[in-house]
N, C-alpha and C positions, 0 to 999 in steps of 0.2 A: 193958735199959738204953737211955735215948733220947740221940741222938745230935744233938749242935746243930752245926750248921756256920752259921759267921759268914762272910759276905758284905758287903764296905768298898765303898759307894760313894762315889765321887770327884765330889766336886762339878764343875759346869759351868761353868767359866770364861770371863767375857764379853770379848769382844773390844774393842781400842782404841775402835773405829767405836761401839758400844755403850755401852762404858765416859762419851764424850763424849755421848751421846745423855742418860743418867742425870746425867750432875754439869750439865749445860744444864737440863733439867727440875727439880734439885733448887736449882739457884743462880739462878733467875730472880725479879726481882724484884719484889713486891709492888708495885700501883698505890699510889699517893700520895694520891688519892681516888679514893675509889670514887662510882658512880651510883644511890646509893641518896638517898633527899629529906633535905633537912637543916632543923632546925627554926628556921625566920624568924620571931622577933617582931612582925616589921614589917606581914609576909602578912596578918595579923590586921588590923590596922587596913584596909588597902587593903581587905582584901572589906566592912568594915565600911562604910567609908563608901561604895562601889560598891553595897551595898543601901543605902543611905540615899538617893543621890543618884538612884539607878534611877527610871523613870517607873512610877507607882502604877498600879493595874488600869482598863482603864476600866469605868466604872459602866454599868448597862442604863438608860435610858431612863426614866424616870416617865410612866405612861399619865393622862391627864384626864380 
């Protein structure tokens, strides 16, 4: 006959100093904007006309 012995262990109990280290990391607040690009209607036009207005290539020379 096999014999089982149960063995209870007791969790680790975190300390006040700890305890506040965990509800500070879990209760912090999300930024309000983040730094990721956001999409400008506008941007479109500005490069648009920034190549239109850009100076054209210049041409080589015609030999005679």
């Amino acid at each position: 006959m096999s014999v089982q012995t149960v063995t209870r262990t007791r969790g680790v109990l975190a300390g006040s100093a700890e305890r506040a280290a965990v509800n500070s990391l879990i209760a912090e607040a999300e930024a309000s904007v983040s730094g990721a690009p956001v999409f400008a209607p506008e941007a479109g036009a500005i490069l648009l006309a920034l190549i239109l207005l850009s100076p054209k290539e210049p041409t080589e020379p015609r030999e005679k």
